[in-house]
Steps between C-alpha positions, in 0.01 A plus 500: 500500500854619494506905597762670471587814647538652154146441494371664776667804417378472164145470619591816710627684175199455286245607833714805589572600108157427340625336216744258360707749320628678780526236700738351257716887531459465843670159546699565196390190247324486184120522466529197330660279768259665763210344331637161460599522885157587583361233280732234676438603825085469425537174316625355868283684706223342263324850561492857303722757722352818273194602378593516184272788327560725765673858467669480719627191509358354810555194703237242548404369807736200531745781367436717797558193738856507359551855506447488883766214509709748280460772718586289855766328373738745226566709811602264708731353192605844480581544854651172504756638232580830642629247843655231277675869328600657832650184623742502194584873499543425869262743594271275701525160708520431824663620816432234798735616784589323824645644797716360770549819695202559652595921555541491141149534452538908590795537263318321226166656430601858405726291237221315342319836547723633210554179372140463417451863340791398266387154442134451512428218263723304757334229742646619870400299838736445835506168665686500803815272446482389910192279459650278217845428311525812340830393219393116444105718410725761276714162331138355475387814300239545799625836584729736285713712719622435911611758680753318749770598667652116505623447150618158412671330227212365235530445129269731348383695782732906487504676806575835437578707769272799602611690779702465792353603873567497854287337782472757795387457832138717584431604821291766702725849534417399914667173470829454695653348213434799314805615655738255338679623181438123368324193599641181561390137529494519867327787556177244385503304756297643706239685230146429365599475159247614227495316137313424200298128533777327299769234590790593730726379168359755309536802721843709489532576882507119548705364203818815507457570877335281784542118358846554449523640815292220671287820662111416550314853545262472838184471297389512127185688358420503167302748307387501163503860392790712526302833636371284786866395597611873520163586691679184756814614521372871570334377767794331666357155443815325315785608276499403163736436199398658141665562146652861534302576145149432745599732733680797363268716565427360863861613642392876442208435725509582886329196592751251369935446457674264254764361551763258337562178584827435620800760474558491147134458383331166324482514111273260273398517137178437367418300218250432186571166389338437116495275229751530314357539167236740664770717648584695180104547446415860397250535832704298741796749441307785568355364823829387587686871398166608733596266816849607513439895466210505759698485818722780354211677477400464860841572652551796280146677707681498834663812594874493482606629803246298747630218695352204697528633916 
C-alpha cells in the first residue's frame, strides 16, 4: 500500500462529517474526485473502508483501523508543521548556551527568565563552558551562544560585547584589610583565598592581579555557590574576589566591604560569542538586547548615595 497523508485526513473527513459531500467542502475538492480517491485508496488496501448503505456514512472495521492511524499521526504532522513554521518565522529553534564564567550563572537566569516568557517555542539549556571547549562546541554547532569574557579572532564566530564590570575584593567588615581604600597583589600573600572550583587561568584575581604579580595567596578554597562564599568571608575565613554586578547589593550590608583592586580599579568586558549567521536571529537579539540591559538593571536598585566602608 502507498498512504498518503491526504488519505488519512480524508478518512478523518468522511468519519467526522458523515458523508462524502461535506467532506469534499471540508477539504475543499469535488465530490467527484473524493470518490475516486476513496475508491483508489480501497483498491490497495484490497478491503472496503465504508459501509456503504449506511446514513451516515460509516467506516468499516479495517476503516476504523485507519482512522486511529489518522487520528495519531495528522497531529503530530500538524505539530510537526507549526515547528518546521516557527523555525522560519524565527519564532522557535534552539538556544544551547555555554558558560565560561562560572558567576555568570546568577546574572543569567533572571535573563532567560524573561527570555523564556517572550520566547517560549525556543529550546533553552546551560552547559557550563569550563568542563569542555566551549567555541570549537559553538563552531561545531554543539552549543549556540558562549558567554566568555576571552574573545578571540575566529571566522564565523561574533562576539558581541555585553557589559563591562569590575572584579572587587570581598571581605568581612572585621577584616583588617577592610581598612584599605584598595587591595593590592600583595596584600594576598598571606590570605585564605576563596574561589569558584575552576582553573586559576580562568579566574580574574589571578589572570589581572596575582600572576602578573608572581603573588601566591597563603591558601586556596573553593566553593561552588556564591551565597556560601559570602557566608565564608562573613565569617572571617578568607577574602574573596567577585564581579561587582554579584555583589552590589552586598557592599550595603554590615557584614561585608568591597573594595577595588588596585588604585585605579580593574575593568573587563564580557562577551557572547555567536554564529555569525545566528547573530541577527530574531530570538538571539532579544536575549542578547536582554544580557546587556540586566546588569543596568541591578546597579540602578542600589541607593545612590551609599558607599562601600
Amino acid at each position: 500500500m502507498h498512504i498518503e497523508f491526504r488519505h488519512l485526513r480524508t478518512i478523518k473527513a468522511i468519519h467526522d462529517e458523515g458523508g462524502l459531500a461535506r467532506a469534499a467542502d471540508r477539504l475543499n475538492i469535488t465530490q467527484s474526485a473524493l470518490s475516486h480517491q476513496v475508491k483508489g485508496l480501497e483498491d490497495q488496501a484490497g478491503v472496503e473502508l465504508f459501509v456503504r448503505r449506511s446514513k451516515p456514512m460509516k467506516l468499516s472495521a479495517a476503516g476504523m483501523r485507519l482512522l486511529r492511524a489518522a487520528e495519531k499521526i495528522l497531529p503530530e504532522v500538524a505539530a510537526l508543521e507549526a515547528e518546521f513554521q516557527g523555525l522560519q518565522s524565527g519564532k522557535a529553534g534552539r538556544l544551547h548556551i555555554a558558560i565560561e564564567c562560572h558567576a555568570c550563572f546568577e546574572w543569567l537566569l533572571p535573563v532567560l527568565e524573561k527570555f523564556r516568557q517572550a520566547w517560549p517555542d525556543v529550546d533553552v539549556d546551560i552547559r557550563p563552558g569550563l568542563a569542555f571547549g566551549a567555541l570549537p562546541a559553538l563552531h561545531r554547532e554543539e552549543v549556540d551562544l558562549v558567554v566568555s569574557s576571552d574573545p578571540e579572532d575566529i571566522a564565523g564566530i561574533d562576539f558581541t560585547p555585553l557589559f563591562d564590570y569590575a572584579p572587587v575584593f570581598v571581605a568581612s567588615s572585621r577584616h583588617p584589610l577592610a581598612e584599605k581604600p584598595f587591595i593590592e597583589a600583595e596584600d594576598f600573600r598571606d590570605q585564605t583565598l576563596i574561589t569558584y572550583p575552576v582553573d586559576r587561568t580562568r579566574l580574574d584575581v589571578f589572570t589581572e592581579l596575582l600572576t602578573p604579580a608572581k603573588v601566591e595567596p597563603a591558601a586556596i578554597r573553593q566553593v561552588e555557590l556564591t551565597a556560601v562564599i559570602l557566608l565564608l568571608v562573613a565569617s572571617l575565613r578568607g577574602v574573596a574576589v567577585l564581579p561587582d554586578w554579584v555583589v552590589r547589593d552586598v557592599q550595603f550590608q554590615s557584614d561585608y566591604v568591597t573594595r577595588p583592586l588596585t588604585a585605579t580599579g580593574l575593568t573587563r568586558r564580557l562577551y557572547a560569542a555567536t554564529r555569525s549567521d545566528d547573530t541577527t536571529m530574531p530570538y538571539m537579539s532579544h536575549l542578547l538586547r536582554l544580557a546587556r540591559t540586566e546588569p543596568v538593571k541591578l546597579q540602578r536598585k542600589a541607593p545612590a548615595s551609599a558607599s562601600a566602608d
